[in-house]
C-alpha positions as CSV (number, residue, x, y, z in Angstrom):
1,X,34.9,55.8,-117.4
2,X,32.9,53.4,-119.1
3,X,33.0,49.8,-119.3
4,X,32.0,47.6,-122.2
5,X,31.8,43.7,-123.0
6,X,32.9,44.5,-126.3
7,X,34.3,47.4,-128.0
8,X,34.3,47.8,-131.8
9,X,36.9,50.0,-133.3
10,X,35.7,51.3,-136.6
11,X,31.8,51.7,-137.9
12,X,32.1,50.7,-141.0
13,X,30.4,48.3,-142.6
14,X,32.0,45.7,-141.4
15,X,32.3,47.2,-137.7
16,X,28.4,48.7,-137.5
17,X,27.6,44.5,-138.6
18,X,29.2,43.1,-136.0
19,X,28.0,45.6,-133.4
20,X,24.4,44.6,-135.0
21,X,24.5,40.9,-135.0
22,X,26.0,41.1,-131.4
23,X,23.3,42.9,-129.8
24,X,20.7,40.5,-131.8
25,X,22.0,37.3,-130.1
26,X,22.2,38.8,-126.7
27,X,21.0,42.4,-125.8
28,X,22.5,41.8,-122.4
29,X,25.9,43.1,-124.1
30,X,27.2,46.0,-123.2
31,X,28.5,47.2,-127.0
32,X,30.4,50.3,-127.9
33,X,32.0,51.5,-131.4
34,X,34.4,53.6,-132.2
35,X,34.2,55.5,-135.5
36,X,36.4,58.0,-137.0
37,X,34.0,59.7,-139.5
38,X,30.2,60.5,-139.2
39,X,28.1,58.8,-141.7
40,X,26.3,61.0,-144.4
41,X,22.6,61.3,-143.2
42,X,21.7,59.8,-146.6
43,X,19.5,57.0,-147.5
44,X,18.7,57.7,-150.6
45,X,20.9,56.5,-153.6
46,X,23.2,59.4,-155.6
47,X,24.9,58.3,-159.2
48,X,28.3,58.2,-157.3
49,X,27.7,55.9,-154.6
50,X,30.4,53.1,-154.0
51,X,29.0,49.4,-153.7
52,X,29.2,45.9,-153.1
53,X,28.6,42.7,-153.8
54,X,26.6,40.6,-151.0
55,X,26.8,36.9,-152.1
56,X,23.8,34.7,-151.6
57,X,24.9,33.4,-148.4
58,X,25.8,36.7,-146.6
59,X,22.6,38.0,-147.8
60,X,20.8,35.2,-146.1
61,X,22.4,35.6,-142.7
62,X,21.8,39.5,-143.2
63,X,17.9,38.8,-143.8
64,X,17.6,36.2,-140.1
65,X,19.1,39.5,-138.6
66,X,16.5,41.9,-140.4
67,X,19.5,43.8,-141.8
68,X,18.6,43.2,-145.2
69,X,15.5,43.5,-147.7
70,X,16.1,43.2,-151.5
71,X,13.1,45.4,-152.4
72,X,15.5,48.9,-150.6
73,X,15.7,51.0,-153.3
74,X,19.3,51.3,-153.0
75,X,19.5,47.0,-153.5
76,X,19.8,45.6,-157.1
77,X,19.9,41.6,-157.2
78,X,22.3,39.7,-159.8
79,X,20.5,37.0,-162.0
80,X,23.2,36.4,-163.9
81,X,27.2,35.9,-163.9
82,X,28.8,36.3,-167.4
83,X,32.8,35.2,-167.6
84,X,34.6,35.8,-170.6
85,X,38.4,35.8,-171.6
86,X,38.6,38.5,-174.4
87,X,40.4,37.4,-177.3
88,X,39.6,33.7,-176.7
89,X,36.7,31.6,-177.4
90,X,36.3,30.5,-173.9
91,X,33.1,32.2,-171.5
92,X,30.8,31.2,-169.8
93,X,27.4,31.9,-167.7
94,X,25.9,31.4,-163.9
95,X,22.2,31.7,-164.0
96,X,20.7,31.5,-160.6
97,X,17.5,29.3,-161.9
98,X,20.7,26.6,-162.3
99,X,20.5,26.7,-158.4
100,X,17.1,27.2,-157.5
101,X,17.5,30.8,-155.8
102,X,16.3,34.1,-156.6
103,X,19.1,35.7,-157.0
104,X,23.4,34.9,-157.3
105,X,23.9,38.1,-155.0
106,X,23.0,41.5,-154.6
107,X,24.6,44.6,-155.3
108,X,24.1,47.7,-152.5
109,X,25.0,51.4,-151.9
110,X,27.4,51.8,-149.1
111,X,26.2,55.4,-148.6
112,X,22.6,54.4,-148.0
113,X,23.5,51.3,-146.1
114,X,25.7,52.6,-143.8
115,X,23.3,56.0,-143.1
116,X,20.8,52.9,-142.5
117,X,22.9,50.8,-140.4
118,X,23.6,53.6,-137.9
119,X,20.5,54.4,-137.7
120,X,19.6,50.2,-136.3
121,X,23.0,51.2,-134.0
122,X,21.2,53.8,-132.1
123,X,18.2,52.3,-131.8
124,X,19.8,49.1,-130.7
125,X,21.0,51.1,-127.7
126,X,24.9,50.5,-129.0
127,X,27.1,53.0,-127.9
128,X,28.5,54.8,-130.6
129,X,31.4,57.3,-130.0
130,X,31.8,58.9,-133.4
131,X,33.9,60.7,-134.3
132,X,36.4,59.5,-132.1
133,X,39.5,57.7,-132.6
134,X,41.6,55.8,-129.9
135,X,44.9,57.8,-128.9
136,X,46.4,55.1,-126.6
137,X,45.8,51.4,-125.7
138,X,46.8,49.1,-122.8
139,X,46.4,45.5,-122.8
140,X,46.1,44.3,-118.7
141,X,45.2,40.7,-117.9
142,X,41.3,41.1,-117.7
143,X,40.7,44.4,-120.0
144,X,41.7,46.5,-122.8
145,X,41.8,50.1,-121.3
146,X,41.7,52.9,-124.4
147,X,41.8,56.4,-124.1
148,X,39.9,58.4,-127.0
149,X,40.9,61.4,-128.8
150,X,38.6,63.6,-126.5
151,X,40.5,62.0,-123.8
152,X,37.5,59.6,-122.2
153,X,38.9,56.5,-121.1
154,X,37.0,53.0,-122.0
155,X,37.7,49.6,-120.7
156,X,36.4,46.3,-122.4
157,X,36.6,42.9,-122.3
158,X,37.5,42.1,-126.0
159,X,38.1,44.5,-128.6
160,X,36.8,43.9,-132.0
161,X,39.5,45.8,-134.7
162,X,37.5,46.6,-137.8
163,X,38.8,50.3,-138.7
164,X,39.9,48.8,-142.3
165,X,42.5,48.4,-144.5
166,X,44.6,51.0,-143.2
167,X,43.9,50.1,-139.6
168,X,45.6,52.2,-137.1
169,X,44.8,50.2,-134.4
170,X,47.0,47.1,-136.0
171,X,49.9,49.8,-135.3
172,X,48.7,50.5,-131.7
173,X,48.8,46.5,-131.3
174,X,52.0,46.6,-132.9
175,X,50.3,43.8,-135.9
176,X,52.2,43.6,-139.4
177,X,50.2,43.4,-142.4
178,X,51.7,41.6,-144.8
179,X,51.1,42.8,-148.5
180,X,52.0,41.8,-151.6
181,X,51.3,44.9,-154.3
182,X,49.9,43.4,-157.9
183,X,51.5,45.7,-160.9
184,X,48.3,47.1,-161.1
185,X,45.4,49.4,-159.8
186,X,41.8,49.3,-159.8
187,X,39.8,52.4,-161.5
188,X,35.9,52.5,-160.5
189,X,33.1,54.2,-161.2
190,X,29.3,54.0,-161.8
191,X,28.2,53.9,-165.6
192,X,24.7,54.0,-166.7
193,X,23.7,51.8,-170.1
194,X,21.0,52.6,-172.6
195,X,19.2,49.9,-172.3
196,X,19.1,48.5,-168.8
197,X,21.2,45.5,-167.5
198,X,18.5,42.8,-166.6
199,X,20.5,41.9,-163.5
200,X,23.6,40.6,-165.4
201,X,26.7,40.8,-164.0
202,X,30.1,40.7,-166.0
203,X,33.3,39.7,-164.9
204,X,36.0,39.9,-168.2
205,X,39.9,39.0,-168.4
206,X,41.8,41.1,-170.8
207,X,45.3,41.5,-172.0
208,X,45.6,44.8,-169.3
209,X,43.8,43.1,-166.3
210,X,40.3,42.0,-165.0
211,X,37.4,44.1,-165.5
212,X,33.9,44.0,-163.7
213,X,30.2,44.9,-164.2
214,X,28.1,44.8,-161.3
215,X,24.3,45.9,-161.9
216,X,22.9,48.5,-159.8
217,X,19.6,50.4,-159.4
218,X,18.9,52.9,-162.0
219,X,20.1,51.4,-165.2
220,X,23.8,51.8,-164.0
221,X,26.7,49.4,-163.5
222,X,29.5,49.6,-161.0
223,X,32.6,49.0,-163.1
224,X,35.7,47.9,-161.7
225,X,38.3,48.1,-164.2
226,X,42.2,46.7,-163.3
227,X,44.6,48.2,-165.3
228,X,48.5,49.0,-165.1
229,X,49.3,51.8,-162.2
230,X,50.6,53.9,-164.9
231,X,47.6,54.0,-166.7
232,X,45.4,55.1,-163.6
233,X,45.4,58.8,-164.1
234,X,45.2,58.8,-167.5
235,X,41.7,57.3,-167.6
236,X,40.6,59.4,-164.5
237,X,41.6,62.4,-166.5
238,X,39.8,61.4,-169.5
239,X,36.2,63.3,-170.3
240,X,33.6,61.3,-170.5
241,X,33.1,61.0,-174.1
242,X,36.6,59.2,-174.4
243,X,36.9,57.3,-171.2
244,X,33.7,56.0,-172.5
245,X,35.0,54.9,-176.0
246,X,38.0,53.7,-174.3
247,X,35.2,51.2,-172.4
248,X,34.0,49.8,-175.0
249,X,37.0,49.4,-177.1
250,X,38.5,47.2,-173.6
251,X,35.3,45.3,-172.7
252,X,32.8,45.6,-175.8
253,X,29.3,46.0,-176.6
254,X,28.0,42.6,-174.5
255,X,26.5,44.8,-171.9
256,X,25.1,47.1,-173.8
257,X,26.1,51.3,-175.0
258,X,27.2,53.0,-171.9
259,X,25.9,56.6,-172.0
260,X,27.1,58.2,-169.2
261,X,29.8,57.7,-166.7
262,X,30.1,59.5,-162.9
263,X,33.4,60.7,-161.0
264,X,36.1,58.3,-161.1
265,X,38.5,57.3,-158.4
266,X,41.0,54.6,-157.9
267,X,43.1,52.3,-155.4
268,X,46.2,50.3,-155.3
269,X,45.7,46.4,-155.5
270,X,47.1,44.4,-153.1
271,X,47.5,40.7,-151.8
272,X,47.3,40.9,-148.1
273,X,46.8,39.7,-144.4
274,X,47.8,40.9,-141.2
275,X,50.1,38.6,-139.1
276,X,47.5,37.4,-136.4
277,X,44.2,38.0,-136.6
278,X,44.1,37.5,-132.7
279,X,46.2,39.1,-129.7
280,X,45.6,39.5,-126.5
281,X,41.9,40.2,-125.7
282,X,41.5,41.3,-129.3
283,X,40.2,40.3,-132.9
284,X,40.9,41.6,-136.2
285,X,38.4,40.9,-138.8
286,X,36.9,42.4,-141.7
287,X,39.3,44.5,-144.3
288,X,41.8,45.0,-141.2
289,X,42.5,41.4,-141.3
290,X,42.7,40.3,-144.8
291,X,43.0,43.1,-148.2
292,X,42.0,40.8,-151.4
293,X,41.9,41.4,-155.4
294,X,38.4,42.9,-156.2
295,X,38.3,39.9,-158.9
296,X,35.3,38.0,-157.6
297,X,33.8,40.0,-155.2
298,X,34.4,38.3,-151.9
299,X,35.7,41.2,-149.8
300,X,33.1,42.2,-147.6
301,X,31.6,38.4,-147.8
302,X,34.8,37.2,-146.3
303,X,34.8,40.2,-143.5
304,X,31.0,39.0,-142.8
305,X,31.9,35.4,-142.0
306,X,34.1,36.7,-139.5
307,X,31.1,38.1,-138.0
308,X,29.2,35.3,-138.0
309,X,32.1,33.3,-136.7
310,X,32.9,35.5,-134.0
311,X,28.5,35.7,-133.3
312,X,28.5,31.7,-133.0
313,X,31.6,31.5,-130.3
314,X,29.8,33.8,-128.3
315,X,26.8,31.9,-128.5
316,X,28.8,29.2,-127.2
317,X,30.5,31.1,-124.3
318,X,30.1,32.3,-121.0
319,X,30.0,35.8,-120.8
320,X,32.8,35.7,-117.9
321,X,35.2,34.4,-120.8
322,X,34.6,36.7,-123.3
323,X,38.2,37.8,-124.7
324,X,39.8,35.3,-123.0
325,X,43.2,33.2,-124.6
326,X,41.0,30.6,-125.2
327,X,38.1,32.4,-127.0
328,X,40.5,34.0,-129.4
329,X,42.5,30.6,-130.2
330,X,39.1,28.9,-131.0
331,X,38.2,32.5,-133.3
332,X,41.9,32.2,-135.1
333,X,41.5,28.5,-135.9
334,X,37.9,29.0,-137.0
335,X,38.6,31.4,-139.7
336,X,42.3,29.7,-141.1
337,X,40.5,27.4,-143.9
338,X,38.2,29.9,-145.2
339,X,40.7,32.7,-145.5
340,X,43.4,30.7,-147.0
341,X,40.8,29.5,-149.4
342,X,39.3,32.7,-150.9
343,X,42.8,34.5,-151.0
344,X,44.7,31.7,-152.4
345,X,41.6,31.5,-155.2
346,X,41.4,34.9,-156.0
347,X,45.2,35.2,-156.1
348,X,45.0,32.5,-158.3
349,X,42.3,33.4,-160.7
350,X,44.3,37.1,-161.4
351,X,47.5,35.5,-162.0
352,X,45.8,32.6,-164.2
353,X,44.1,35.1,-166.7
354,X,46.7,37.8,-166.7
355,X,49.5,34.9,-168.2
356,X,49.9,35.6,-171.4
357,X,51.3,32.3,-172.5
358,X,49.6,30.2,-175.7
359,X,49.0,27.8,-173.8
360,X,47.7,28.6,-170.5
361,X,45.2,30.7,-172.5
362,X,44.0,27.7,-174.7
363,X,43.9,26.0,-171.2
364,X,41.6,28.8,-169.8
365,X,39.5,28.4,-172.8
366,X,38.7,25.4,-172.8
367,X,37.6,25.3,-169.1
368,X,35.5,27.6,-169.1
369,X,33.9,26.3,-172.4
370,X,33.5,23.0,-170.6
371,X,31.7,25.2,-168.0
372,X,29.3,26.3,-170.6
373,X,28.2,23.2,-171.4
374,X,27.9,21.5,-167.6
375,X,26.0,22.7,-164.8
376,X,28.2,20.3,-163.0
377,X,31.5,21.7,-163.8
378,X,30.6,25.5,-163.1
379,X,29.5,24.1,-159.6
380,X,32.5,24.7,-157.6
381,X,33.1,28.6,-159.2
382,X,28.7,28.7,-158.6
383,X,28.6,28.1,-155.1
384,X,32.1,30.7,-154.5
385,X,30.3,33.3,-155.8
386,X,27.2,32.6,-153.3
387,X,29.8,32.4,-150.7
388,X,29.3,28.7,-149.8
389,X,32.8,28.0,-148.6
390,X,34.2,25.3,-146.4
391,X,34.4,27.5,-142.9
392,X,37.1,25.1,-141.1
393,X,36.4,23.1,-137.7
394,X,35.2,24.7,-134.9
């Protein structure tokens, strides 16, 4: 039997974070994670791997943690934001000189990262129990006792639920997550382009749904494309030759000729966000908590100011209260504002650029050719792509 100040379920990106920036503010922790799935023993970049976007500000907290360098080879940083509206006059640019940074964001490999992140788990002295997952769970006044899969039994003062969007530990705690489906899917896959992509980034509205560019190492871009669920398997069936004609007939020659495109795979979209992010001795945070369209990138940015939340009320409590009602009221008020905010904006950027109404179009045209021409205006959509956000009262 082993007894823990906090337990992490799921070693994800998200979860391996938190366990990360937990032992950094006080090594006195006891910390264990639970992880389903062993990491592949890879740091080094393949053309396949799966990214994300880290906006300026998470990458900023990730650096005063020494989680973060942007010269890994597996890191590509963002210089530039291009926003278009095909079929319209309307588009616009972010330039990061415009707000006197070195970068909008970075792009990074999850395979890498996570193979790296273990690695800073084991030699933070975290406990890892992978792979493992949690067969029972029993909530008592001062603990939350688990029994794992090889039949070990843990005890801890909070839990920390971070085992993603499918979370099986929300069904343990009995947690609805409540989900809206969009009428479409997202494809995504790594394309390379002749010419390099100078940083730029690309975010483009058509007619079918959203499609993204993020630049990665190597010449390549990680391309999210949102199309109609019926169309999904189509385009994954496609050889390469025609899904990449298909490309360039949807999102044209702006970032340059794509000349060779890796595996394929794809994902429901969905709007959603689990009843209560708190129960009893326990915090949901990351993609267990809230499941957003990929439209501006905000995902895992969201899921790390949870973190940082959840780092600064422990900073601010005594370790005897750790878990307690109180500490998980002041974590679930905390995080209301900024969640409502980034789901309710990109909710409300997909459903502005997929109307297909006259007029809502000249409307979208129009502001973002007013965005072009002020520094000013483009503020607002600027700083949500760093990830400055209003983070509520604490």
């Amino acid at each position: 039997m082993q007894h823990f100040d906090i337990l992490i379920v799921g070693g994800g990106m998200a979860g391996a974070t938190a366990a990360l920036a937990i032992s950094k503010l006080n090594a006195d922790y006891n910390i264990g994670v639970v992880e389903a799935f062993a990491p592949k023993d890879n740091t080094h970049p393949s053309f396949d791997d799966r990214s994300i976007a880290l906006a300026q500000q998470s990458v900023c907290y990730l650096e005063k943690l020494g989680l973060f360098e942007p010269s890994w080879p597996f890191v590509q940083a963002i210089k530039q934001v291009h926003v278009s509206d095909r079929g319209h006059f309307g588009k616009t640019q972010i330039h990061h000189q415009d707000y006197q940074c070195e970068a909008l964001g970075y792009v990074v490999e999850v395979n890498p990262y996570g193979a790296y992140l273990h690695q800073q788990l084991k030699d933070a002295g975290v406990t890892l129990f992978c792979p493992e997952t949690i067969e029972t769970l029993t909530q008592t006044i001062d603990e939350v006792v688990l029994t794992l899969s090889a039949g070990q039994t843990i005890y801890t003062k909070l839990m920390v639920v971070a085992d993603g969007v499918q979370s099986p530990t929300r069904g343990l705690l009995k947690l609805n997550f409540n989900s809206i489906a969009y009428e479409q899917g997202a494809l995504i896959a790594n394309v390379k382009v002749q010419d390099g992509h100078n940083g730029n980034a690309f975010e483009r509205f058509t007619e079918h749904g959203p499609m993204a560019l993020l630049p990665m190492s190597d010449s390549r871009y990680s391309l999210v494309w949102c199309m109609e669920n019926s169309q999904l398997q189509q385009y994954q069936n496609m050889d390469a030759a025609q899904f990449i004609e298909q490309l360039h007939n949807a999102f044209g020659y702006r970032a340059g000729l794509f000349t060779q495109v890796g595996m394929r795979a794809s994902y429901p979209l969905v709007l959603g966000r689990v009843e209560k992010v708190v129960h009893h001795r326990c915090l949901v945070i990351g993609n267990a908590a809230h499941a957003i369209h990929p439209i501006a990138g905000q995902g895992f940015n969201l899921g790390l100011r949870d973190i940082q939340c959840l780092v600064e009320l422990l900073a601010n409590t005594n370790k005897e209260q750790i878990g307690g009602y109180h500490f998980t009221r002041r974590y679930e008020l905390s995080r209301e504002q900024d969640i409502n905010t980034v789901m309710t904006l990109t909710d409300s950027l997909v459903r502005l650029f997929s109307n297909s109404s006259r007029l809502i179009a000249l409307g979208r045209s129009c502001g973002l050719f007013a965005m072009a021409l002020s520094t000013r205006l483009k503020a607002p959509l600027a700083k949500q792509l760093m990830g400055h956000v209003i983070k509520g009262n604490r």
